[in-house]
ZAMARGU-4260 file (C-alpha; in steps of 0.2 Angstrom, whole numbers, plus 5000, padded with zeros to 4 digits):
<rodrens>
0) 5566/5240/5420 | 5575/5233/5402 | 5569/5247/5395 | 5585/5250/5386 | 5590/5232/5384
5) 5605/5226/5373 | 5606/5245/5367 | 5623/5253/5367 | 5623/5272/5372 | 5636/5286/5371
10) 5634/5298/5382 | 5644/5315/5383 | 5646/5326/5398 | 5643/5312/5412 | 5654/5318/5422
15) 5641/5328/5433 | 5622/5334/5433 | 5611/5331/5416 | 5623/5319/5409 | 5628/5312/5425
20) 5609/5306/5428 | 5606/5300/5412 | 5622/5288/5412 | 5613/5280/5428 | 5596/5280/5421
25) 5601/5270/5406 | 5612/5259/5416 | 5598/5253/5427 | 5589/5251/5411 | 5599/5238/5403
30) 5610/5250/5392 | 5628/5244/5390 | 5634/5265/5395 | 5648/5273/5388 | 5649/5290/5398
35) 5663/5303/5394 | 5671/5320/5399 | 5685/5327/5404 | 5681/5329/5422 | 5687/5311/5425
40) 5687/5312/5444 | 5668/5317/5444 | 5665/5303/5430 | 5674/5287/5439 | 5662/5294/5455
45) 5648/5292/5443 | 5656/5275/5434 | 5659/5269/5453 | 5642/5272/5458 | 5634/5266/5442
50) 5644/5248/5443 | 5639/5247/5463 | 5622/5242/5457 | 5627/5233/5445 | 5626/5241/5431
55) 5637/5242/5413 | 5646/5259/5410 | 5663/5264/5400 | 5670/5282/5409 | 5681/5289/5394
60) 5691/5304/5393 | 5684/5314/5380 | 5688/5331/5373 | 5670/5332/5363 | 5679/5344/5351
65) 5692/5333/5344 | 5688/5324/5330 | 5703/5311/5335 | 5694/5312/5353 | 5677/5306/5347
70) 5688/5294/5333 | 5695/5283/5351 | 5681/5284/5359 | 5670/5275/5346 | 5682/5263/5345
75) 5684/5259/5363 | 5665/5258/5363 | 5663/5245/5349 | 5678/5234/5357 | 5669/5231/5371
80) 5651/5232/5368 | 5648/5233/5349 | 5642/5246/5338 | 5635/5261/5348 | 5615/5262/5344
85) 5611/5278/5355 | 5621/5293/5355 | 5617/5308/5367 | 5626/5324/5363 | 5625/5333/5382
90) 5639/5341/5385 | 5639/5360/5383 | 5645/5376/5392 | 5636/5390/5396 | 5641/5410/5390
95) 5631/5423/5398 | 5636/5437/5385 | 5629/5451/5378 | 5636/5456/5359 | 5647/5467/5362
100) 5654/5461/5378 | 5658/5444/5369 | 5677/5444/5357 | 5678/5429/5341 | 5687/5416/5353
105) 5672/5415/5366 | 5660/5412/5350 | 5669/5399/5342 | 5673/5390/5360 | 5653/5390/5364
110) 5649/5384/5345 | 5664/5371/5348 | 5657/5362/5361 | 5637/5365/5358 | 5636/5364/5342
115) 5651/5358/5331 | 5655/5343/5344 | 5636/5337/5340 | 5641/5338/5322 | 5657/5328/5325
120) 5647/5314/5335 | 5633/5312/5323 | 5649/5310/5311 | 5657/5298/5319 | 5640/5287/5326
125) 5632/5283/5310 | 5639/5272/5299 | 5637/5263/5318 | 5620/5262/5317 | 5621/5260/5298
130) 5628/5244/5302 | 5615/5237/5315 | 5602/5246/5304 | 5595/5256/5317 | 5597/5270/5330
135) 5594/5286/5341 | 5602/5303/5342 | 5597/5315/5355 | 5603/5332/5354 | 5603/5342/5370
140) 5595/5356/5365 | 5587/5371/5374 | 5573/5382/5376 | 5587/5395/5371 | 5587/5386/5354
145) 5568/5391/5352 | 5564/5406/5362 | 5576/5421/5364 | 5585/5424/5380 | 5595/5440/5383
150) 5613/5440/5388 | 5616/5422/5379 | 5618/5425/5362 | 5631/5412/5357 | 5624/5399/5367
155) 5607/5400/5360 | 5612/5404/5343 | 5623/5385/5344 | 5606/5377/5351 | 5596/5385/5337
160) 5608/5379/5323 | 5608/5361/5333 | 5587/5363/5333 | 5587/5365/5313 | 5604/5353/5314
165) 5592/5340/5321 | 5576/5341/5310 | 5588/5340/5294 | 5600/5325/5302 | 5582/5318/5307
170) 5576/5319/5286 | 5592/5315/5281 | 5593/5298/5289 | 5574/5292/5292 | 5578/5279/5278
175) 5592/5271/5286 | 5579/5269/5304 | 5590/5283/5312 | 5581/5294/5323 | 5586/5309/5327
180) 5577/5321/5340 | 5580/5337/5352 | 5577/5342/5372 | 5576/5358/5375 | 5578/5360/5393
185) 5570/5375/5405 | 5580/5380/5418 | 5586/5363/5427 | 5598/5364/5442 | 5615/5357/5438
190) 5633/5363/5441 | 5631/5373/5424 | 5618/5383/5428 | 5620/5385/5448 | 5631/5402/5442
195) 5616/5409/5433 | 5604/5405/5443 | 5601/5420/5453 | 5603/5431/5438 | 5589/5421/5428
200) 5576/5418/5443 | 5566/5436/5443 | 5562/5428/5423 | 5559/5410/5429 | 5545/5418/5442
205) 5538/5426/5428 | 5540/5413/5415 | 5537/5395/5422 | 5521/5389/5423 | 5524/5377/5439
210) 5529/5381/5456 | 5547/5371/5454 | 5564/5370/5447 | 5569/5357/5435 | 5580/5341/5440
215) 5592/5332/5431 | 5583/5318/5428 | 5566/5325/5423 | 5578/5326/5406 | 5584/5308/5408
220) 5569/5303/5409 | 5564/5313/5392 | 5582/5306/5386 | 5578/5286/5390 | 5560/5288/5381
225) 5570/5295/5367 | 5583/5281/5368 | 5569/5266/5369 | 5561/5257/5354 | 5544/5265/5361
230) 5546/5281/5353 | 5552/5271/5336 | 5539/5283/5326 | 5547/5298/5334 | 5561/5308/5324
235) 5563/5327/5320 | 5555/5331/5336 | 5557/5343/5350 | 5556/5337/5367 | 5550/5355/5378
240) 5554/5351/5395 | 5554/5367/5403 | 5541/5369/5415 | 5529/5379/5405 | 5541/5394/5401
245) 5540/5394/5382 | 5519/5389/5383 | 5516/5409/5385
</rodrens>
């Protein structure tokens, strides 16, 4: 328990699995939670859940997009907590297209949210932990960003680029004690994959290593490591928690 004590943690896509479980991980850990979405029924449930045992949570309404978006929420965040010291971009969508099956708008919506909202955040998040000196930015990556997987190609070209984006970002503000690190997630069973799931199990068989499916929180437990001072000599690394897919 305390694990997270006195930090102050942004959290995107709460509204429902990864992020969902993350937001009431950190809470029981002594993190002051700011969860956002734009599924606000799905995040009070979570925020209504969360301050049941008595825990410390901000449920925004958050277009991850939107630069003005991410511009409110930070200052919400600092009024009533202070500056934000752990930032974790989670929300993302998925898009299981083929090349040729997938027209310009599709693209840029997938590199919207998975990549350039990540961009935006980190934007918007570091002159906060600038002015605390100190922080940890975790980037929800995938094993898409490092292996590839047919019939996904904008979502795991957006987390590759947020993969590289994370290891420069990681360089680029070591000095400041700014860490930045990457999950990449297997296939964990969440709302955002259910749809897939069946199409992707005959590789899963083949592929994982152990005789389960990922949850939710075996990422927030990656995700509160991350976010604790004990992994203060970590940044530029990638968390693989995939259930052995990519060790082949």
């Amino acid at each position: 328990m305390n694990r997270l004590e006195g930090k102050v943690a942004l959290i995107t896509g709460a509204a429902n699995g990864m992020g969902a479980s993350m937001a009431k991980l950190f809470a029981q850990e002594g993190a002051n939670v700011i969860a956002t979405d734009i599924q606000m029924e799905n995040l009070e449930e979570v925020a209504a859940a969360i301050k049941a045992e008595g825990g410390s949570i901000l449920p925004l309404k958050h277009d991850v997009t939107l630069e003005e978006d991410w511009n409110q929420v930070v200052k919400k965040a600092k009024s009533q907590f202070g500056p934000i010291t752990v930032l974790v971009n989670n929300a993302g969508i998925a898009s299981p297209k083929t090349m040729e099956h997938m027209d310009m708008a599709e693209w840029n919506k997938v590199m919207g949210i998975n990549l350039n909202s990540c961009v935006i955040g980190m934007k918007q998040v570091v002159p906060e932990m600038k002015q605390v000196g100190q922080g940890s930015i975790i980037n929800i990556s995938s094993i898409g960003g490092i292996v590839g997987m047919a019939g996904s190609s904008p979502y795991t070209a957006a987390k590759g680029a947020l993969r590289a984006l994370s290891k420069s970002a990681a360089v680029e503000y070591g000095k400041e004690r700014i860490r930045v690190n990457s999950i990449h997630p297997g296939i964990i069973e969440t709302p955002m994959t259910a749809p897939s799931m069946e199409r992707a199990l005959p590789f899963y068989k083949t592929y994982r290593q152990l005789p389960y499916f990922g949850a939710p929180e075996d990422i927030a437990y990656a995700a509160l490591f991350l976010a604790s001072d004990e992994s203060k000599f970590m940044t530029g690394s990638e968390m693989v928690v995939d259930g052995g897919w990519t060790a082949l």
